[in-house]
N, C-alpha and C positions, 0 to 999 in steps of 0.2 A: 235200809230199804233196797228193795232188789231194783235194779236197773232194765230199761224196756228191753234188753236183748238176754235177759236171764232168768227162762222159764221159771215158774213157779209149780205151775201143772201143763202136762201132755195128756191133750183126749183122744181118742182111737174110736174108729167106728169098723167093730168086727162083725162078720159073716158069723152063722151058727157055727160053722167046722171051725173054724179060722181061732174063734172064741174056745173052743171046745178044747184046741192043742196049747193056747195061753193058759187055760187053766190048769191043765195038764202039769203046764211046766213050772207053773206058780208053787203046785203042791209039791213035787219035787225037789226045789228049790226051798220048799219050808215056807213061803211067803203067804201070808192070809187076805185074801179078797177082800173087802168091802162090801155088801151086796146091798144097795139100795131099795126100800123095800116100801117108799110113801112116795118121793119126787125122786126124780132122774138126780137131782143136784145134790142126794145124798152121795154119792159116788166122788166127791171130793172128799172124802173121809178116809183117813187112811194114806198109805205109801200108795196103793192099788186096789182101785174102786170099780166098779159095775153096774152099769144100769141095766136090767134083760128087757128087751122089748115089754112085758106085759107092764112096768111099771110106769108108764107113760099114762096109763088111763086109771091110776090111783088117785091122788089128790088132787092133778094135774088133769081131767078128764078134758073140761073145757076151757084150757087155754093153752098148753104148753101139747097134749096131746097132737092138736089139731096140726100143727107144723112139724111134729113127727110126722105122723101117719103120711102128709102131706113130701114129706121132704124124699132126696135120692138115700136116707138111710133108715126109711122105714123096716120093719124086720129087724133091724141090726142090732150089734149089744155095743152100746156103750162102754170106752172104757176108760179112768181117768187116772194118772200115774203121777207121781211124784218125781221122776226121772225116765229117759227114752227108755221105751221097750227096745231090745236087740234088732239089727238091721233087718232080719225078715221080717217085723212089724211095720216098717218103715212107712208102706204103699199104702199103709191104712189110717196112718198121723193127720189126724185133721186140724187142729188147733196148737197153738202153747199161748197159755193164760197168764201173765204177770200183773201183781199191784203195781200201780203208776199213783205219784200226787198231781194226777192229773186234776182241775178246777173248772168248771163248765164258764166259758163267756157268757154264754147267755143262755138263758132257757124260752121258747116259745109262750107266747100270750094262746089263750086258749083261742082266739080266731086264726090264728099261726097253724096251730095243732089241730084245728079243723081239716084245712087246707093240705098239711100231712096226708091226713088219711083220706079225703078225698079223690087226692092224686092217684090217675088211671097207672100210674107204675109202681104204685102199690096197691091198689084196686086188683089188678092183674093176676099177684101173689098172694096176694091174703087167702090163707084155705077155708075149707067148707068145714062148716061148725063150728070157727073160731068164735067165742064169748059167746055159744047156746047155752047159757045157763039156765037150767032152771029158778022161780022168782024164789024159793027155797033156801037156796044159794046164794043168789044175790045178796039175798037181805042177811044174811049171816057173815060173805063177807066183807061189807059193809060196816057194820057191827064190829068186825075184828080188825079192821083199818082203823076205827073212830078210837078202840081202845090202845092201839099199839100208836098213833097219835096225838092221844089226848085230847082229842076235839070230837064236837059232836058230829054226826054218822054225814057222809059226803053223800049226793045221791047217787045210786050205782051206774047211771048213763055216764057220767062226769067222772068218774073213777075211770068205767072203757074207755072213754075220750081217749084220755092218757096213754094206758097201757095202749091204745091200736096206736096212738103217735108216735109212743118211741118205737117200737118195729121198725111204723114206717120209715121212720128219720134212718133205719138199717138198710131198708128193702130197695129205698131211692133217695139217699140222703139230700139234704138240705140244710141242716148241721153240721160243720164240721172242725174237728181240733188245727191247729196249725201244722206247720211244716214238722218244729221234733215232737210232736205225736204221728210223725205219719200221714197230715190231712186225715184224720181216720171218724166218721163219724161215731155220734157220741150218744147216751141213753139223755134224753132231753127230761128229765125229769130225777126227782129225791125216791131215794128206795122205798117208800112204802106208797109209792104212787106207781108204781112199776111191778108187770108180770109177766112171770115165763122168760126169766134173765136166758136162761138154758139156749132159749131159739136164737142167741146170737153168739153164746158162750162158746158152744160148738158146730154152730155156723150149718143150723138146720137150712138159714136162708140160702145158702148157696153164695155168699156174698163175692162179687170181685174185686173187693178194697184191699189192700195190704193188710191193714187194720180194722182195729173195731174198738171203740171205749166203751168198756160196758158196766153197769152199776148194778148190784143185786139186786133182784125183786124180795117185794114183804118176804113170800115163800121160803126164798133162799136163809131168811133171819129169821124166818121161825125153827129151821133146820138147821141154824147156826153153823154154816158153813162157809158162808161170807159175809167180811165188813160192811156194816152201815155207809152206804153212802160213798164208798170206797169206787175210784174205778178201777178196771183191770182192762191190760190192753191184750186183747183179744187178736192171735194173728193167725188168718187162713193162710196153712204151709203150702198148699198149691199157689196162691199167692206170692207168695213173698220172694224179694229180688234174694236173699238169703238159702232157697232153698237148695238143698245138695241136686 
């Protein structure tokens, strides 16, 4: 098991040109891109993955979208690597992602998780259109949580609850691991109760934590691109006492 100081994945958020001279050097170099082409979270595929801007408002429209568009790397291309890109990619390094057997103390009672997301310092961040689904939607993914859990269908408010708590437990924590995790808060919730892992993967929120624990959403397992349930510590490299 890899240890919390030995990346797993490096994510990169590039400009169009910036992107443009990476690919460049990839083909070059013989190496084949990734290109995500349903969720951003595809882009962990691969030695060297890609999200382009337009694929945020694919499957992802109403939840993972809205904290792009929202975030300082809207426009940008994602990118996810399996090892550092060369030093002039450096200024662009946003995250390094590791498994941890990290174990949650506890997880919030749903008047807990209320109170989450009521909180005005998440109130404040939350973007505009986050969870406008259409009733269409809703009820469909509803339907596909009740079957990838085996119980009958949750109502879809009580499903939001969740997803807007862990965010928030991101955006103004009140959660949090211990000292060797980092004090790092943590996804208060089991992965198929959890959406839009992404928004903290690669630290759409702009986070000031050292850390971040974070647990895959359904999405992410249906895209088979992370463990059930598994957490990964998530570190913003402009954060970190470690950074060069």
């Amino acid at each position: 098991m890899n240890g919390i100081d030995t990346p797993w994945k490096y994510s990169y958020w590039l400009d169009h040109n910036t992107f443009g001279k990476l690919k460049k050097q990839m083909g070059e170099q013989g190496m084949e891109m990734v290109y995500a082409k349903q969720t951003p979270c595809e882009a962990l595929r691969g030695d060297v993955g890609c999200a382009e801007p337009q694929t945020w408002t694919q499957l992802c429209k109403y939840d993972a979208a809205p904290w792009y568009e929202s975030s300082p790397q809207a426009g940008k291309y994602l990118v996810i690597s399996s090892f550092p890109l060369s030093d002039e990619y450096h200024s662009f390094l946003e995250t390094t992602i590791v498994p941890t057997p990290f174990e949650p103390p506890y997880l919030p009672s749903t008047e807990e998780k209320v109170r989450l997301t009521q909180d005005e310092g998440y109130r404040s961040h939350e973007p505009p259109g986050w969870g406008a689904f259409p009733q269409e939607v809703k009820e469909k993914i509803v339907q596909i949580i009740a079957k990838m859990t085996g119980s009958v269908p949750e109502r879809f408010e009580d499903l939001f609850l969740t997803w807007t708590a862990v965010h928030a437990n991101f955006v103004n924590p009140r959660f949090k691991a211990g000292e060797s995790f980092l004090h790092a808060p943590y996804s208060i919730s089991d992965s198929l109760h959890i959406s839009s892992c992404c928004v903290e993967l690669f630290n759409l929120i702009n986070s000031p934590e050292e850390a971040l624990l974070v647990r895959p959403c359904a999405g992410s397992l249906e895209m088979e691109v992370l463990e059930k349930d598994r957490y990964y510590l998530v570190k913003p490299v402009k954060n970190s006492k470690k950074t060069k």
